[in-house]
N, C-alpha and C positions, 0 to 999 in steps of 0.2 A: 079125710081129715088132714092128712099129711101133706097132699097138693092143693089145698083151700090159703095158707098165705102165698103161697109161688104163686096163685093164680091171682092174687088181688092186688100182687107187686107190680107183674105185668101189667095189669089195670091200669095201676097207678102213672105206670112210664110211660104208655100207651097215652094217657089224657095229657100228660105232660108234655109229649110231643107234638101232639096235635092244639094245646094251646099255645107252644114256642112255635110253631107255623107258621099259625093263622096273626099269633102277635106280629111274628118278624114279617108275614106278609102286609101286615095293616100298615108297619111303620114305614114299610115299603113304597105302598101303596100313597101314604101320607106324603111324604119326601116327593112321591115323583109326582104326584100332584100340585105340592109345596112348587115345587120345578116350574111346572108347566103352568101353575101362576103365575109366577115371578117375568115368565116369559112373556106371556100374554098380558098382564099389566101393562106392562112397559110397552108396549107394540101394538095394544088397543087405547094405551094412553095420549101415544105419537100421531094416531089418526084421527082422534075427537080434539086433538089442540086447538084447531081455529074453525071448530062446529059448536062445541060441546068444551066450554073450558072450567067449567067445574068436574064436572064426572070424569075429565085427562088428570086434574089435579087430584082428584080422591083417588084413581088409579095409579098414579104417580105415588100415593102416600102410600098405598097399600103392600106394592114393588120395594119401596127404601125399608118397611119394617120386615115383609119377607127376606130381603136381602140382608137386615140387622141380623136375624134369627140364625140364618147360614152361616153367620159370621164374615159374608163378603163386604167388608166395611168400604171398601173403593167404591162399587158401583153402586152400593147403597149413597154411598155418598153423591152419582152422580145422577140418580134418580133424583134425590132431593134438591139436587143443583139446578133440573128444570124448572122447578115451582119457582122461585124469587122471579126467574125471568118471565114468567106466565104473570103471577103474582102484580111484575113490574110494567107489563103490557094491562093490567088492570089499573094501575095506581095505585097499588096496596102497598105501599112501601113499607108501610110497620110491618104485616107479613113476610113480605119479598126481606128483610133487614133480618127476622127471626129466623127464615129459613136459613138465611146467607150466615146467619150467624152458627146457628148448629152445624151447616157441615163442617165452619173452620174446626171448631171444638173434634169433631169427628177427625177432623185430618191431623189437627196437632198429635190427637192420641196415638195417632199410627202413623207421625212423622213422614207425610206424605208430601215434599216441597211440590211434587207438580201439581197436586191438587191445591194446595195452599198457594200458588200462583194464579190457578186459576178463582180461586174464591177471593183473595185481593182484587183481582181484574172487574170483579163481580163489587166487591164492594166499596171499588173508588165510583165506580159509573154510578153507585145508589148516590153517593156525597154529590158527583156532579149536576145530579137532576135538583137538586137543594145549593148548589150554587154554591156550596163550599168548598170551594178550589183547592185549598191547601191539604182538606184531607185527600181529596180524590185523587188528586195528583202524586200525594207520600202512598199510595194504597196500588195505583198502576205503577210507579215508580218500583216499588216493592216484588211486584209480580215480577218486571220487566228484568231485573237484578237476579230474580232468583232463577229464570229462565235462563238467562245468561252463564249462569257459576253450573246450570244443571247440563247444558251444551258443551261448554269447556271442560266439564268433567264427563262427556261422551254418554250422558245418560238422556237425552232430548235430543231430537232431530231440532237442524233451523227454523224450521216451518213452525214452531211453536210461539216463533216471534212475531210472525203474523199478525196473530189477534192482538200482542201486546202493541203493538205501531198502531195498527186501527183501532183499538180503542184510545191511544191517546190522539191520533186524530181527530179522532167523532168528537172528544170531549173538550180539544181547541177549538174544532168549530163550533160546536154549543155555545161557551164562551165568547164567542167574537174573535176570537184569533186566526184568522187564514193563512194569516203570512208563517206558524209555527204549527199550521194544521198542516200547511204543505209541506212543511221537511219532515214531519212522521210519515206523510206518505209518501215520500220519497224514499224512505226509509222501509216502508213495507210492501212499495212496488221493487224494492232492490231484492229483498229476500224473495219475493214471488217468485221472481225471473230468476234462482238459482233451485226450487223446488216445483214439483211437476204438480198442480194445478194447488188449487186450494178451496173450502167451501167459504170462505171468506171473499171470495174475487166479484161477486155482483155488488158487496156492501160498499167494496173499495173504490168499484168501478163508481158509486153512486158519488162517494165522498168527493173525485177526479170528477166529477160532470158538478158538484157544486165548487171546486178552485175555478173550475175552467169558466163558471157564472160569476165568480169574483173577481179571475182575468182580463173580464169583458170577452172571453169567449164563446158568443152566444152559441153561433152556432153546433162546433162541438160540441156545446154542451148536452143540445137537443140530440144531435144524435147520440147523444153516450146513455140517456135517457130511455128514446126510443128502442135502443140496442137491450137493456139489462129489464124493461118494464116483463116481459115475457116469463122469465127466471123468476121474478119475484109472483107474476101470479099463480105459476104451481107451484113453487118451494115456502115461500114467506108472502102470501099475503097480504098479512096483516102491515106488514113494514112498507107497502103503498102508500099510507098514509104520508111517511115521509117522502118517500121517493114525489110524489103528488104535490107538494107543497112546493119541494125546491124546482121541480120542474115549471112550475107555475110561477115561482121568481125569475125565471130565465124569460121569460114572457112579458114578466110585468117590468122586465130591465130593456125588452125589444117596444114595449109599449103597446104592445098586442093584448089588451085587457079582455078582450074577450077570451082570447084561449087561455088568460095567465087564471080570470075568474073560475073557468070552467075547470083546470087542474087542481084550484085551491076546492071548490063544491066537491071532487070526486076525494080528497084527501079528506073530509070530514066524514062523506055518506062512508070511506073504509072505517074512519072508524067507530063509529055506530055499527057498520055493518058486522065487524069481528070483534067490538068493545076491547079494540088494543090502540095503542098511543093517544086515550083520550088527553092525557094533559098536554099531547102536542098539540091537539085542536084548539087550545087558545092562542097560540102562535098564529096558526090556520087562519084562525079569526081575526086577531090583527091584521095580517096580510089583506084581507078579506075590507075588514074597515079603512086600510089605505088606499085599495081600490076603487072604492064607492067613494071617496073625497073625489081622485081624480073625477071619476064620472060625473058627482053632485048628487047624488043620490043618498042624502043626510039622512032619512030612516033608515037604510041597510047599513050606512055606518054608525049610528046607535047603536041599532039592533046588535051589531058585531063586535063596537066594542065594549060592550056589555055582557052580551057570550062569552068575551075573551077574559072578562073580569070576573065572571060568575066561578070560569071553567079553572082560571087561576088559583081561586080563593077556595076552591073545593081541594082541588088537589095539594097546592103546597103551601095556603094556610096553614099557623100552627095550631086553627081549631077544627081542623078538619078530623071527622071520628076515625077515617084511613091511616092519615098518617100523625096523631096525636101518639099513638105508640113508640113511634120511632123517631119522633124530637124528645118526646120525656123519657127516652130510654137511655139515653146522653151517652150511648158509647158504652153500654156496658159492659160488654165485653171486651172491651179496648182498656176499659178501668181496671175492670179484674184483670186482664193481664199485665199492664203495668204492676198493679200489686202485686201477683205473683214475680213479674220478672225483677222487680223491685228488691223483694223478699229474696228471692234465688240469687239475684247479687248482694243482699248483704250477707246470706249464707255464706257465697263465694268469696266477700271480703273478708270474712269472719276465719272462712278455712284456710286462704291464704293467711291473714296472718296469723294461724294457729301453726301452720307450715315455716312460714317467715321462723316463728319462735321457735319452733323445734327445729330447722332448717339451722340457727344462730345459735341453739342447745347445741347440738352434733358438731358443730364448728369449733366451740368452746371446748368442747369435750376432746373431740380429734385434735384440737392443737396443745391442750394439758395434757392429753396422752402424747402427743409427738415431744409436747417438748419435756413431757415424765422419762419416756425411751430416751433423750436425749440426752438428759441428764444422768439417766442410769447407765449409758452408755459411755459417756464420759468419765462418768465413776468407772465403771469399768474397765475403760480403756486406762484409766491412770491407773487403777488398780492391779491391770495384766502386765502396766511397763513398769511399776516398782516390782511387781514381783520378776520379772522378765530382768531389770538391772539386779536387784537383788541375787536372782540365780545368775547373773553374769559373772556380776563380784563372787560368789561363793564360786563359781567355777574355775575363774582366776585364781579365786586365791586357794585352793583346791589345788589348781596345777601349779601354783607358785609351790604351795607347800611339798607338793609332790618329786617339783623341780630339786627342792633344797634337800628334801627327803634324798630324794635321789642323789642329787650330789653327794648328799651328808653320805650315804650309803657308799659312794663310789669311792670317796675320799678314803674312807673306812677301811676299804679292801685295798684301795689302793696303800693306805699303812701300814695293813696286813702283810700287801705282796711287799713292801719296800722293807717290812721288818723281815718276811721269810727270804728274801734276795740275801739281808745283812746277815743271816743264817749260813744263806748258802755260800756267801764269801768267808765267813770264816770255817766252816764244812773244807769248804776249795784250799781254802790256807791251808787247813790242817791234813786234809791228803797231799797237800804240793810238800810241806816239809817233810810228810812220812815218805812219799814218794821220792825225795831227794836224797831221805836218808835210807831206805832201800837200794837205791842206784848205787849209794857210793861202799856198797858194801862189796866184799866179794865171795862169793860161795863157791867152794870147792865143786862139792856135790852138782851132777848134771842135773838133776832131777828141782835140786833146791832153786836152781838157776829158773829152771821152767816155772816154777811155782812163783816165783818173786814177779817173774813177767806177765804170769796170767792176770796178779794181782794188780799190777801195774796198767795193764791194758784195761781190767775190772773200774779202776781208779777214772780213768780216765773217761770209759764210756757213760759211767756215773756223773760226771759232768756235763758230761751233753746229755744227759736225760735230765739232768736238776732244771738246767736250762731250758727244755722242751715244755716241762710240765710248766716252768714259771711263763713261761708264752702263753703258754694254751689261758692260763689263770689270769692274767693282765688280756689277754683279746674278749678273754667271757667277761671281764668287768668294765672295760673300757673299748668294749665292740665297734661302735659310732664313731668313736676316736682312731682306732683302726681302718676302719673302711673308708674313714674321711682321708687317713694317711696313705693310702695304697692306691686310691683313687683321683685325687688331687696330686699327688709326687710317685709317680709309678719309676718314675727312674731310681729310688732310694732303695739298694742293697740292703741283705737283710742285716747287716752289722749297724748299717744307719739306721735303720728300723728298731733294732736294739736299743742304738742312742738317747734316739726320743723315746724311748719305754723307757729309760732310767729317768730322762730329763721332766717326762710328765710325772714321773716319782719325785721329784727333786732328792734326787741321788746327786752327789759332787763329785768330781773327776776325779776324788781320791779313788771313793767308791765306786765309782766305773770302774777305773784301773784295776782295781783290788777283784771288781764280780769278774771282770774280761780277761783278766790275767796278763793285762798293759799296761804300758805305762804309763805315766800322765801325760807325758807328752806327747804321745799317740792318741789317745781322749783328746787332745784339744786340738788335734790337727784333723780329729774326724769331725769334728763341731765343727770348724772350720770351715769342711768340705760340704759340708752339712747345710752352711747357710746359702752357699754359692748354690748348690743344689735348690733350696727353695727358692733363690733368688730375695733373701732377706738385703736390707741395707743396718748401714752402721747405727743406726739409731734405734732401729728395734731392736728387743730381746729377745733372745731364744728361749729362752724359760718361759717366759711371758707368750711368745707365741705359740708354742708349742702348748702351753697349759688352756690356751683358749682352743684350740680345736677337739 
């Protein structure tokens, strides 16, 4: 009981495995089958084209949806690019138009310019067979451009110009144009001769064998004929028909009507015999009925040009049930794309000028901010230089105030020192009389004799200290004024140095006399000496100069 679920678990993973197997082998098995379809379609499609051209084309269909399913949407696409040409060897143009129109739709979606060059190329030549010039030519034009911009942008070999030269060749000659059929090929024999061969070179060589019959180059022309006729009976067959015709105009221009009859008879029995280029065979048949005039043979030109009329009116009739699809389909896919692309530019106009506006928003915006900043900048800057003169003036007048402080200060001291000077002159007075009246004394006593002198000497040294300390007191208050005097007038003794310390006091020569223990006359002879020293002259003052330094 205990190993009855572990065994029915294994069971279970055991069948699990063996149905993920057999699935992933099946899918396997599917795929590489899917494969070797896809392969063999397409490769048993290529061999029944000119036996069997229904059953190439249902294998052809079967290859493009295999190849949808893979998601290879390129050679799906170019599966489906055989049929219009099959299609267009039948005269089915409404088909051969449907097809040519699905792969564009197919290429747009996956943005494929080389294939979109080549389905252009594909769907000017359909316009050309309906003789509308203007599209077929805007449609080869188109290819020819895009080939062009895909070369210069290193993504195409030259050789892709090729087919675009020869198709507009082929489709000048249809036209009647030889003289601008020959410069496409002149233009597509240049590109040859710079690329190593091409599968286009028998068609080209056909187009050069019908100039060189427009030239008047008959003979050439037969052999460029006889030369390429080989090529086309194993590769293209079916395209005898043309090749048969124009060689049969080389004939009918040398007047050799039996060989020109007998080339235009084998251009028809091809194509009956491969049911391709029948709407050529009304061409055929014209050529056919100009022949039998020459000859006189008025029933086989009936006959012919009545064939030519039958064959005309089947094919590019617009009641013909082939191609009644593809004249009442008027371009629809040419419609709808104008309306899409129509639409995609008024969206574009519509986003530009939604851009335009917010583009002229943000402009409006950045210039009311730039000139918001600019204004508030200016504010600011006016703002920063009032307050910048502001603190100027307050600095100024700061050190004005400081200045006058200052002075006020020095002045101050300086009253001080000129009051405690006037102290010390009468101090001085008052030892000079005690000292004089000591002197005139006379004492007995040795001892008293000594005491009087010590006094005397006391007296005296007292004086030169009064005077020491009032230096030191006028240098600490009036420093600048000092250093500027000893510096500027270094020759000036310290008694002239004295002078001007009294005179920056405005002390009077009495009072000099009196502090110095001079006389006035001697005061005014040291002024004197004084000015000669500074090199003053007679019109300035000594007070006054002295007071400014």
């Amino acid at each position: 009981m205990f190993f009855e679920p572990v065994v029915n678990l294994m069971k279970m993973r055991f069948v699990f495995l063996l149905f993920f197997f057999f699935s992933f082998n099946g899918v396997a098995q599917d795929n590489f089958k899917l494969q070797n379809n896809k392969i063999d379609y397409i490769k048993r499609a290529r061999e029944l084209r000119f036996t069997d051209l229904d059953s190439s084309m249902y294998l052809f269909e079967k290859a493009h949806e295999t190849l949808l399913i893979e998601g290879d949407t390129v050679e799906a696409i170019n599966a489906l690019l055989e049929m219009p040409d099959m299609y267009g060897q039948q005269v089915n143009y409404g088909k051969s138009y449907n097809g040519i129109w699905h792969a564009l739709v197919l290429a747009e979606n996956i943005e494929n310019d080389h294939l979109r060059a080549s389905i252009y190329n594909r769907l000017g030549r359909l316009y050309s067979f309906f003789k509308r010039k203007d599209k077929a030519f805007r449609y080869l034009n188109t290819s020819l451009k895009i080939n062009k911009d895909l070369i210069k942008r290193g993504l195409l070999g030259k050789s892709a110009l090729i087919e675009n030269y020869y198709l507009l060749t082929a489709t000048y000659r249809e036209i009647g144009q030889p003289k601008i059929s020959e410069v496409y090929l002149d233009s597509c024999s240049q590109v040859l001769r710079q690329v190593a061969g091409s599968r286009l070179k028998s068609y080209i060589e056909m187009e050069r064998a019908h100039i060189l019959t427009y030239q008047g180059k008959t003979a050439q022309a037969v052999d460029l004929f006889e030369e390429i006729e080989p090529w086309f009976k194993k590769n293209r067959p079916s395209y005898l028909v043309l090749v048969y015709t124009y060689w049969g105009d080389v004939y009918s221009k040398l007047q050799d009507l039996e060989q020109s009859e007998k080339y235009y008879n084998k251009a028809i029995e091809t194509a009956q015999e491969y049911s391709s280029h029948l709407d050529f065979s009304a061409l055929t048949h014209e050529r056919l009925a100009d022949l039998y005039l020459k000859k006189g043979d008025k029933d086989k030109v009936i006959y012919n040009l009545k064939k030519a009329k039958d064959l005309d009116a089947h094919f590019f009739d617009s009641r013909s049930e082939n191609n009644k699809l593809f004249l009442e389909i008027k371009d629809k896919y040419i419609l709808s794309k104008e309306r899409q692309e129509k639409f995609i530019q008024k969206q574009r106009v519509e986003k530009l000028e939604q851009q335009d506006q917010i583009l002229l928003l943000q402009r409006i915006i950045l210039l009311g901010a730039i000139l918001f900043l600019l204004i508030i900048g200016l504010v600011y800057f006016r703002i920063i230089r009032i307050k910048h003169r502001a603190e100027k003036k307050l600095i100024a007048r700061n050190k004005e105030l400081e200045l006058i402080k200052s002075k006020e200060l020095i002045e101050l001291k300086n009253k001080e020192l000129a009051s405690s000077a006037l102290e010390l002159v009468e101090k001085n007075e008052l030892l000079g009389n005690l000292k004089n009246k000591l002197s005139s004394k006379n004492f007995n006593n040795a001892k008293d004799k000594s005491e009087v002198k010590k006094m005397l000497n006391s007296i005296a040294l007292s004086n030169n200290q009064s005077w020491e300390e009032f230096k030191l007191r006028f240098t600490a208050v009036n420093e600048k004024f000092y250093e500027k005097l000893v510096i500027d007038y270094p020759m000036l003794t310290q008694g002239d140095q004295k002078i001007c310390a009294l005179i920056k006091l405005n002390f009077t020569s009495k009072d000099m006399a009196r502090l110095l223990g001079i006389s006035v006359e001697s005061v005014h002879t040291t002024r004197y000496r004084l000015r000669k020293k500074m090199k003053l002259d007679r019109k300035t003052n000594l007070e006054d100069f002295i007071a400014t330094l």
